[in-house]
N, C-alpha and C positions, 0 to 999 in steps of 0.2 A: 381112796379118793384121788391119790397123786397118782394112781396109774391110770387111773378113768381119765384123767384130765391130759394124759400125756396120748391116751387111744384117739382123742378125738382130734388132737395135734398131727395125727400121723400121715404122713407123706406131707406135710404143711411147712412151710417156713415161720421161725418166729426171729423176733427182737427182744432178748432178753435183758436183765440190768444181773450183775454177781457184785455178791460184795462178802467177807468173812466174817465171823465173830468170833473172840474168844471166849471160852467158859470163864475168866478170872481175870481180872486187873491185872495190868503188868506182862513181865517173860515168863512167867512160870507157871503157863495155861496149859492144862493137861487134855482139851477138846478143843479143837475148833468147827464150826460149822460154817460150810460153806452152800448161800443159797441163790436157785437159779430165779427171778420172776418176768412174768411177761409181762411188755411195758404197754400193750395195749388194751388188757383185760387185768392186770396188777394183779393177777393167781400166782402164788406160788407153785411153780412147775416142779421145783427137785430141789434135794437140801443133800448134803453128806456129813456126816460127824465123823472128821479124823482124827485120832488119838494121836497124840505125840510122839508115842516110840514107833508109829506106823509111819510117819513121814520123816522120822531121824532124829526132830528138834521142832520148837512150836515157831519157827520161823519159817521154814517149810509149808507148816498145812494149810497156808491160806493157798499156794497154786497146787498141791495135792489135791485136797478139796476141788478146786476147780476142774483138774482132768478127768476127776471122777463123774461129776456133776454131766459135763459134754461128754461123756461118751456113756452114759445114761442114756441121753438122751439121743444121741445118734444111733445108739442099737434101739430104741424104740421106734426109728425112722422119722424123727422130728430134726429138723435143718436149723441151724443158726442162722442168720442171715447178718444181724449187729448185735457186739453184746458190750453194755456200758460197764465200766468199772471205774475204780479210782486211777492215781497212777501210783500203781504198786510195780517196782522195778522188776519182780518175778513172774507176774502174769503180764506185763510186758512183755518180757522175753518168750514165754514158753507160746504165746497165741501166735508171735512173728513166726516162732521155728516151727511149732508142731502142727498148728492150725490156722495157716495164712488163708485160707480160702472166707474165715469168719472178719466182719469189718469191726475192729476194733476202737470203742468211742471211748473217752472220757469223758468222765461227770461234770457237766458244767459249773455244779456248784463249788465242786474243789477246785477249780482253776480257777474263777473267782473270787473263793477265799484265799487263796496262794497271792494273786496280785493285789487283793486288799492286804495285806498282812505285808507285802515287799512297799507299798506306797505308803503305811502307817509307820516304817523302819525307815526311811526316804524322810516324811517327814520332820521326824527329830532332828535332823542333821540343820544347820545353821544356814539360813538363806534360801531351804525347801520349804518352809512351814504354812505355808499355801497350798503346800498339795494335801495336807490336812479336809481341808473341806471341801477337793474335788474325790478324794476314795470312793466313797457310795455313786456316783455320779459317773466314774470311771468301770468300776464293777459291775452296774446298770447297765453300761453301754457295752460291753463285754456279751450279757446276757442277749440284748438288744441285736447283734452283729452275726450268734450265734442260732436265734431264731428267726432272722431276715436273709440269711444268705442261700437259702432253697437247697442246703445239698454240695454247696459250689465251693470249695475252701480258697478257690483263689479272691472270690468275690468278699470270703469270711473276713483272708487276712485285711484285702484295702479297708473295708472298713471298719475294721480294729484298728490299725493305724491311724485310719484319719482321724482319733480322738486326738493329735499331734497337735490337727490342724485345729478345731476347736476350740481348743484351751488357749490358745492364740489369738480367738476372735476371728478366725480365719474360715469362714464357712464354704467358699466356692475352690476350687486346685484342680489340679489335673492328675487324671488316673484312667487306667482302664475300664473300670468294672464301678467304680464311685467318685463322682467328682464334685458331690457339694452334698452337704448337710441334709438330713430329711425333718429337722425342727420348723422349716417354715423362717420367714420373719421375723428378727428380732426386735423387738421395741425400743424406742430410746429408752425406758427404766430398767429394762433389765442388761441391756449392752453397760450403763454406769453404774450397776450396784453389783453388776459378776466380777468376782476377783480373776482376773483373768491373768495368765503366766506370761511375760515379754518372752518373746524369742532368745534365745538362749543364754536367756536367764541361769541361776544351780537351777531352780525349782523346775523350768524347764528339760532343762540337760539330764535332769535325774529321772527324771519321768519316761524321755525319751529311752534311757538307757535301759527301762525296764519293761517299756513297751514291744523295743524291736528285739529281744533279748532274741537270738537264736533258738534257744531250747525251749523260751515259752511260744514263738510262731509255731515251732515244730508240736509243740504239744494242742495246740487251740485248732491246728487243723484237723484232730481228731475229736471236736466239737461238732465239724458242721451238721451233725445229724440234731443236735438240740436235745441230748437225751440226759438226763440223771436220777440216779439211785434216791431221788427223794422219802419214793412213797417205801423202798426198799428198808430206809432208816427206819421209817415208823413202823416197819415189821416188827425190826432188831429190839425198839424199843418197849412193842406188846409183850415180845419174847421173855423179857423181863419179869413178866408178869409168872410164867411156866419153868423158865431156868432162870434164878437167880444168882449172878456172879460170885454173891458171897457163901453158896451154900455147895458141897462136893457129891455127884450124883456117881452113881453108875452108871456103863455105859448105855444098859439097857434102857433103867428109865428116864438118861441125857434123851436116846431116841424117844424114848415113848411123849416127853415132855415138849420136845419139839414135835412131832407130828398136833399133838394137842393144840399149840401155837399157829402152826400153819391151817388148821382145819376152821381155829376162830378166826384166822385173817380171811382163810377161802369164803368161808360162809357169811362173812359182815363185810367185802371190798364193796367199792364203788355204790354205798349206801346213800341217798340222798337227802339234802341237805333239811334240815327241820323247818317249820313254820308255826309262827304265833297264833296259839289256838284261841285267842281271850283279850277281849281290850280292844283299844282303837284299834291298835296294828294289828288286829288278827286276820291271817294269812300272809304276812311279812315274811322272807327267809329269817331265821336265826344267827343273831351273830354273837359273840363272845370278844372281849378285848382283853390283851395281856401285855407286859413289858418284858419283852427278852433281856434279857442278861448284856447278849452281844451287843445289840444297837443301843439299848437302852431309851426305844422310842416305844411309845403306846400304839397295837395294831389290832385291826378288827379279823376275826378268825372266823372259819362258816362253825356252826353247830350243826349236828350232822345227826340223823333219827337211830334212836335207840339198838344197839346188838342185839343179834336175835341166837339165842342157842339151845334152838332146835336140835340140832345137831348133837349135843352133850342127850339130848334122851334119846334119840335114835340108836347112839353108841350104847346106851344103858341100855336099853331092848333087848337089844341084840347079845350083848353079853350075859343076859338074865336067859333068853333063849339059849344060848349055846349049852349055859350053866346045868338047867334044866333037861335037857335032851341028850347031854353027853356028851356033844360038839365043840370040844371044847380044843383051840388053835394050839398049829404046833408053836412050841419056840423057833425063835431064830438061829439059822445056821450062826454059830459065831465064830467069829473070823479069826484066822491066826496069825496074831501079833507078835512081835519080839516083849520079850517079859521086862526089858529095861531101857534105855536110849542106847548104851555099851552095846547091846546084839550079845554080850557075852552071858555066861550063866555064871550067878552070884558066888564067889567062893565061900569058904568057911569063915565064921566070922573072928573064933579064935586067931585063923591065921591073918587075917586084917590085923587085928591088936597088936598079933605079934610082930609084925613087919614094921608098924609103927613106931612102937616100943624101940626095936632097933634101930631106925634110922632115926631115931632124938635122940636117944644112948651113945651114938657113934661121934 
């Protein structure tokens, strides 16, 4: 199915989202899987499972993973055009050096968690505690600047900044590319019940400071494409359902588990949304309400029609057929690994003891 899906990609350009996973909590992940998806059909295109003595250390295999994944897909003749990612400081580097011809975006939603989380630490501090109840508001406008700006990162940055001017009560200024508010009109009730920040006010000054941050301009102009690994998360989290963190597979059936995984995502994406078949509301979409943890506000979610997995008899079919008829697949060529993270071969175990032995004796 993943090659079928990469034949019909060929000589095509995509916009992919990567992001890695590990098999286990913590640094002591012995697989990571690194997966490619297309963000305009949300298929899974290509996954890799790197074991940890094959990339050195499990810090490694998320941009291991990666080079394997892209050049998958470049010997298949399918193009990268933009591929989303977090900001992971190794696939940073290695896209700048190895693969500068791919447009490298960050996921917008991590960089808006980043300046929520820097505005919530701002907060605390003595004389900021107003910027408390502009965060979501600030975060919003974030999202807001990164799906308005067509593409343009110069036009992205003004109007990131100009949330400067705003908080201010400061709606019209001068700029290039933005020079006034697109909220319209404010009302006399809500001009006197916004907590609005004086000019260089702490609460101000602290704001600013984390606004025109260097390293965060430099990061938010690899937004203006508006892309993120959303739908990618909710793979990771089906995933779950076929490799569970808590349990130690091999590597064969780590593969076999995630093909399983990617084949129920391929065959249930972009399923549409349900409707009430019974009652007043029948043919209403379906909604669902839940309370996140993180906001801790009640929101309404789509409900979405039932999985279909067809697909799990098809695979029985066929494997009854093969079973039957003799056709039964080869195994996998397996790969040659190093047998430890060392690269060295295990010595004798007597002589470990006894080496130890001496060096506490002495």
């Amino acid at each position: 199915h993943q090659e079928e899906n990469l034949r019909k990609l060929r000589g095509l350009t995509v916009i992919v989202a990567g992001d890695g996973r590990c098999d286990s909590p913590g640094f002591s992940a012995k697989y990571g899987t690194y997966t490619l998806m297309d963000l305009k059909t949300n298929l899974i295109l290509d996954f890799y499972i790197t074991q940890c003595t094959e990339a050195g250390n499990s810090v490694n295999m998320e941009k291991y993973g990666l080079k394997k994944c892209i050049e998958h897909l470049l010997a298949s003749n399918v193009s990268i055009d933009t591929l989303t990612t977090d900001k992971h400081i190794q696939i940073r580097s290695v896209l700048k050096k190895e693969y500068p011809e791919i447009n490298h975006q960050f996921d917008v939603r991590h960089i808006g968690k980043s300046v929520g989380k820097k505005i919530s630490q701002k907060s605390k501090v003595k004389g900021c505690e107003k910027l408390k109840d502009w965060r979501k508001s600030i975060v919003n406008h974030l999202w807001y600047s990164c799906a308005t700006c067509d593409g343009d990162e110069d036009i992205l940055i003004e109007c990131w900044v100009s949330v400067l001017q705003h908080i201010s009560n400061v709606h019209v200024f001068p700029g290039n590319h933005v020079t006034e508010c697109r909220h319209g009109v404010l009302g006399e009730e809500i001009q006197r019940k916004t907590k609005w920040l004086k000019p260089n006010s702490a609460a101000n000054l602290a704001l600013k400071e984390i606004v025109i941050n260097p390293r965060l301009l430099k990061d938010i102009r690899q937004c203006s494409k508006f892309c993120h690994t959303g739908n990618l998360e909710s793979y990771y989290s089906l995933m779950l359902k076929y490799c569970p963190k808590r349990l130690h597979y091999s590597r064969a059936v780590m593969n076999a588990r995630t093909q399983l995984a990617a084949l129920d995502h391929n065959f249930n994406v972009n399923r549409s949304q349900a409707i009430i078949k019974k009652g007043q509301r029948k043919g209403e979409a379906r909604y669902r309400t839940e309370c996140p943890k993180m906001s801790k506000e009640w929101v309404a979610k789509k409900v979405y029609e039932e999985k279909s997995y067809e697909h799990v008899h098809k695979l029985m079919d066929s494997a009854a057929f093969s079973l039957k008829n003799n056709h039964l697949p080869e195994r996998p060529v397996k790969r040659s690994l190093p047998k430890n993270i060392s690269g060295k071969e295990k010595p004798n175990k007597e002589e470990i003891i006894r080496k130890r032995v001496s060096r506490f004796s002495s």
